[in-house]
Wavefront OBJ file of the C-alpha trace (Angstrom):
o trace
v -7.138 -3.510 -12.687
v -4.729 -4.014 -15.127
v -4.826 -3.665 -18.994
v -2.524 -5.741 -20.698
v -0.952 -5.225 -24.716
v 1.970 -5.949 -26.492
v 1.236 -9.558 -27.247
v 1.635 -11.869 -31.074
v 3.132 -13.877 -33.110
v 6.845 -13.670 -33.555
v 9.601 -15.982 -35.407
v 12.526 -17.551 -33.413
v 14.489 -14.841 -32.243
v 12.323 -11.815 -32.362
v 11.379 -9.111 -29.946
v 8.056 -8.285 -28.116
v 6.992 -5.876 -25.488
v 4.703 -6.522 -23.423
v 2.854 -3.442 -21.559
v 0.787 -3.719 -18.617
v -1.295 -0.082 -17.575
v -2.883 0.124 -13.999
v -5.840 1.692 -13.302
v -7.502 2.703 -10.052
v -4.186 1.649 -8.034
v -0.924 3.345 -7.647
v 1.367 0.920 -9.425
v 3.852 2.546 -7.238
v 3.657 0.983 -4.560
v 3.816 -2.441 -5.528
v 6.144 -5.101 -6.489
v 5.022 -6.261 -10.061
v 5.296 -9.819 -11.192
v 4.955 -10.846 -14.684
v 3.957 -14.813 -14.546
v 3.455 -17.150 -18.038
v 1.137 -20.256 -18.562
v 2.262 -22.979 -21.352
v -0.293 -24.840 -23.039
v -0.674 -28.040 -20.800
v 1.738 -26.251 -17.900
v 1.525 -24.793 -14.380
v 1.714 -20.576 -14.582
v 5.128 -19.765 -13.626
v 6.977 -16.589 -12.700
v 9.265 -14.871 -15.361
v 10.490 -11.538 -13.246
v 9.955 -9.718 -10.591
v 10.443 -5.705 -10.269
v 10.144 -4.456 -6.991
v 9.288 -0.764 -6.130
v 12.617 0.546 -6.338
v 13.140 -1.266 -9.788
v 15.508 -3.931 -8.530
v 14.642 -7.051 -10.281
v 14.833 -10.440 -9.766
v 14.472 -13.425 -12.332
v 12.746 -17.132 -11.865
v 14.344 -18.859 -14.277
v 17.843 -18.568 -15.652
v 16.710 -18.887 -19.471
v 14.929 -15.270 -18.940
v 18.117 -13.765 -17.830
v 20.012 -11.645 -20.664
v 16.551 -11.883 -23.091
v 13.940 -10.021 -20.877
v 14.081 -7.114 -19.300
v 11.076 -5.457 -16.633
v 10.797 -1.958 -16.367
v 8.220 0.417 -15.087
v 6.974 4.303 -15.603
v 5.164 5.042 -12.373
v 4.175 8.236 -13.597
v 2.705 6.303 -16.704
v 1.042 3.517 -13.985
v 2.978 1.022 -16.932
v 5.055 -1.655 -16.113
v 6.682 -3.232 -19.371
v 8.676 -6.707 -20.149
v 10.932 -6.479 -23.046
v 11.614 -10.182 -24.705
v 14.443 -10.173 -26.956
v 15.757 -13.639 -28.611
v 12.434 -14.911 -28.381
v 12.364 -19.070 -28.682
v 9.562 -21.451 -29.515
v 9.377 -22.288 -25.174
v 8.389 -18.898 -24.611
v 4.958 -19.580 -26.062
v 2.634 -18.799 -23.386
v 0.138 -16.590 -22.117
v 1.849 -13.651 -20.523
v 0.622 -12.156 -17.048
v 1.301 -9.202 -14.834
v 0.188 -8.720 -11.244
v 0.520 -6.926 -8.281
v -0.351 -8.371 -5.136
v 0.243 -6.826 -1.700
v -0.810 -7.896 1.942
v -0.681 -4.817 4.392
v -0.428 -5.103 8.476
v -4.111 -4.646 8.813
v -5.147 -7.853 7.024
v -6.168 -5.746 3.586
v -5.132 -8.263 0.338
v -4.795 -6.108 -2.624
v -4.513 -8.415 -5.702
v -4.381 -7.017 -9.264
v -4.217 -9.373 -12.579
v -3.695 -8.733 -16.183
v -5.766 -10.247 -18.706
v -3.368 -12.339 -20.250
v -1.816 -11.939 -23.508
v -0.664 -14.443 -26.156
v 2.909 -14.723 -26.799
v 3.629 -17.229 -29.685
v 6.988 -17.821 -31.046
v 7.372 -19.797 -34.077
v 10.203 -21.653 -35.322
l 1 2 3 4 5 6 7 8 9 10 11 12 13 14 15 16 17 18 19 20 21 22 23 24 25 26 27 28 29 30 31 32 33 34 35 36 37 38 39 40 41 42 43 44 45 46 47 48 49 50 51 52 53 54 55 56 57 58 59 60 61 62 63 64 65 66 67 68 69 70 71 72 73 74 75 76 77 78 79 80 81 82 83 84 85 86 87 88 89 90 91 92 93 94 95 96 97 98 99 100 101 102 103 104 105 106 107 108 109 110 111 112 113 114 115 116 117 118 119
């Protein structure tokens, strides 16, 4: 499972960071996702960091504000949010979700943390 932290209240323009810690998986070797959900909107993808820490953005506004990292020998993955802005507000995921050869679906989700960015 995954533990997630880092989440609050911020004013337009500030900086969270988001943590997610894995536990009872090997966080490295998975791609990590971190998704959001908007009051009254669809969950949607922020970033993805693949094993080998390339990453690779949904959405142009993320580009140049967050930034996904990950400590394998801390089982952490992280998102960085700089220039926060009043759309951001959303409930923050991670997960890691892998389907191997043999048919085996490994599917790990964060709790969810509240990111709120006022004006």
């Amino acid at each position: 499972q995954f533990v997630e932290s880092g989440g609050g209240s911020v004013q337009n323009g500030g900086s969270l960071r988001l943590s997610c810690a894995a536990s009872g998986f090997a966080l490295e070797s998975f791609a990590i996702i971190w998704l959001r959900q908007a009051p009254g909107k669809e969950r949607e993808g922020v970033v993805c960091i693949g094993q080998d820490n390339d990453t690779r953005y949904y959405g142009d506004s993320m580009k140049g504000r967050f930034t996904a990292s990950r400590d394998n020998a801390k089982n952490t993955v992280y998102l960085q949010m700089n220039s926060l802005k009043p759309e951001d507000t959303a409930v923050y995921y991670c997960n890691a979700e892998k389907t191997l050869s043999s048919g085996t679906k490994y599917d790990y989700w964060g709790q969810g943390t509240q990111v709120t960015v006022s004006s």
